[in-house]
C-alpha positions in Angstrom: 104.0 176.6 106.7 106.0 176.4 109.5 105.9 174.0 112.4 107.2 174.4 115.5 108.7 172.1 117.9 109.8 172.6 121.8 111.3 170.0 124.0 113.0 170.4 127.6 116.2 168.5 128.4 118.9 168.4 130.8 120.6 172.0 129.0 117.3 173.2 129.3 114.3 174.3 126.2 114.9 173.7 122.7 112.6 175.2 120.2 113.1 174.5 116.2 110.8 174.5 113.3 110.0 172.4 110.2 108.4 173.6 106.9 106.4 170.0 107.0 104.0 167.6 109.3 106.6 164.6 108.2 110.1 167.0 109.0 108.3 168.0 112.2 107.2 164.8 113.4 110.7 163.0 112.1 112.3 165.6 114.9 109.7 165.2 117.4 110.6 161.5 117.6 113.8 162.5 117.3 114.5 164.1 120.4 112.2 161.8 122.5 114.6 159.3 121.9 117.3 161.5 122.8 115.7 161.8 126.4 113.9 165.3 125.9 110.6 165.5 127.4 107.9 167.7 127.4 108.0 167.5 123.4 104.9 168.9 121.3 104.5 170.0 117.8 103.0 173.4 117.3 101.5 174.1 113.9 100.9 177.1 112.2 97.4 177.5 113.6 98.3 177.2 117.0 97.1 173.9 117.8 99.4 172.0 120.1 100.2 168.0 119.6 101.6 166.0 122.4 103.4 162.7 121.6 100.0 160.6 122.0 98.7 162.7 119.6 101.2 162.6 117.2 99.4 160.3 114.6 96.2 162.0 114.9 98.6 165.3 113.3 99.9 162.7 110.6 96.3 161.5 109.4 94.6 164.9 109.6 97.3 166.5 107.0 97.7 163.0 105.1 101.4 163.0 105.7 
């Protein structure tokens, strides 16, 4: 499965992509503390997660 995230910063968007919830979300939190914003977590059905949503993601998939 592939995961994708996208973030905006100061260079401008930055998309990557995980093969797992736990990968994904480890980068997510990763760039929000680098001082990207605008970071969400899109998952291979299309569903999109926003930061507040982040541990909903984790439960659903038991990561």
């Amino acid at each position: 499965m592939r995961f994708l995230i996208t973030a905006q910063d100061t260079a401008g968007s930055v998309t990557l992509n995980r093969e797992s919830v736990p990968a994904a979300l480890k980068k997510a939190r990763e760039l929000i503390s680098d001082g990207c914003w605008d970071v969400e977590i899109a998952t291979p059905d299309g569903t999109i997660y926003r930061p507040a949503q982040f541990d909903a993601l984790k439960e659903q998939v038991g990561a």
